[in-house]
C-alpha positions as CSV (number, residue, x, y, z in Angstrom):
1,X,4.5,56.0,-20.3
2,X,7.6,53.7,-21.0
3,X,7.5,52.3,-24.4
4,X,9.7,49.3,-25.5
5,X,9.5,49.8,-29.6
6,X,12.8,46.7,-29.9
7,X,13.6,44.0,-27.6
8,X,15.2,41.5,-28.6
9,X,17.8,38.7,-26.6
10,X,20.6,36.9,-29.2
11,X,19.5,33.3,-29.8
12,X,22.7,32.7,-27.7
13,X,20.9,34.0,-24.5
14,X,17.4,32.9,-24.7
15,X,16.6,31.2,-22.2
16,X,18.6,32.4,-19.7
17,X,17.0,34.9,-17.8
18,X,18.8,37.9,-20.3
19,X,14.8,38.6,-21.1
20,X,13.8,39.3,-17.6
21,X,16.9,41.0,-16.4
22,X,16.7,43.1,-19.2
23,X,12.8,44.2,-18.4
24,X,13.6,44.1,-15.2
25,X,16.6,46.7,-15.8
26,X,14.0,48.7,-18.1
27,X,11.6,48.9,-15.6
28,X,13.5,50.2,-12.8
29,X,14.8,53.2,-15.4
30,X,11.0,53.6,-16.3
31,X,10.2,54.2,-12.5
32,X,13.2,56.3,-11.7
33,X,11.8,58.7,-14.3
34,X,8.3,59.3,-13.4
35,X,6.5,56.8,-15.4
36,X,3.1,55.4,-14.5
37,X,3.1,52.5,-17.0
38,X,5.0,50.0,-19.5
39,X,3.9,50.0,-23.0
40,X,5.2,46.7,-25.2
41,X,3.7,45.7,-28.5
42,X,4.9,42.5,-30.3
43,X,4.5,43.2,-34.0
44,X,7.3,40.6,-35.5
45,X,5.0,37.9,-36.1
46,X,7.6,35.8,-34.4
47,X,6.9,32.9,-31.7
48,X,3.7,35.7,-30.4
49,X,2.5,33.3,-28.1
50,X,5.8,33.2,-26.3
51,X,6.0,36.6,-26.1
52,X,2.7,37.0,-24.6
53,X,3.1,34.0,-22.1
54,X,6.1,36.1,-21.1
55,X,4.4,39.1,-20.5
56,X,1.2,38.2,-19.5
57,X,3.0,36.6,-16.5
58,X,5.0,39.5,-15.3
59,X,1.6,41.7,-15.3
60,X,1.2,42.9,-18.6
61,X,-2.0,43.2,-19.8
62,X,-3.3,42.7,-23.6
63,X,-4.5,46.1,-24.6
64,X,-5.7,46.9,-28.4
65,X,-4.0,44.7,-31.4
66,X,-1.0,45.1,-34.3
67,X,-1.8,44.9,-37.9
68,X,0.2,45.1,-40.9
69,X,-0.2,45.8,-44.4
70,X,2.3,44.2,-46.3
71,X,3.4,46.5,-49.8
């Protein structure tokens, strides 16, 4: 399993395909390694439905959930 634990795009370069050329570039290393799935979590509490529109339509299925405990 590939995990992506950051991604982030600059505010600069949202919106203009950096996302998916960057998953796209991550998924292609994932596969030329072995790997037999992509693991993302969104945790940032940041525009989440975005983030799940975006993944949701390249495949990505919602599996389990994020919580946080704040201290």
């Amino acid at each position: 399993v590939a995990s992506i634990v950051h991604y982030d795009v600059l505010p600069e370069k949202r919106m203009s395909g950096a996302a998916l050329r960057l998953l796209k570039a991550f998924r292609t290393w994932a596969e030329n390694r072995g790997a037999v799935e992509l693991s993302a979590g969104v945790n940032s509490g940041d525009e989440y439905e975005k983030m799940d529109k975006f993944f949701k339509r390249l495949g990505f299925m919602p599996v389990g959930g994020n919580y946080a405990l704040k201290l």
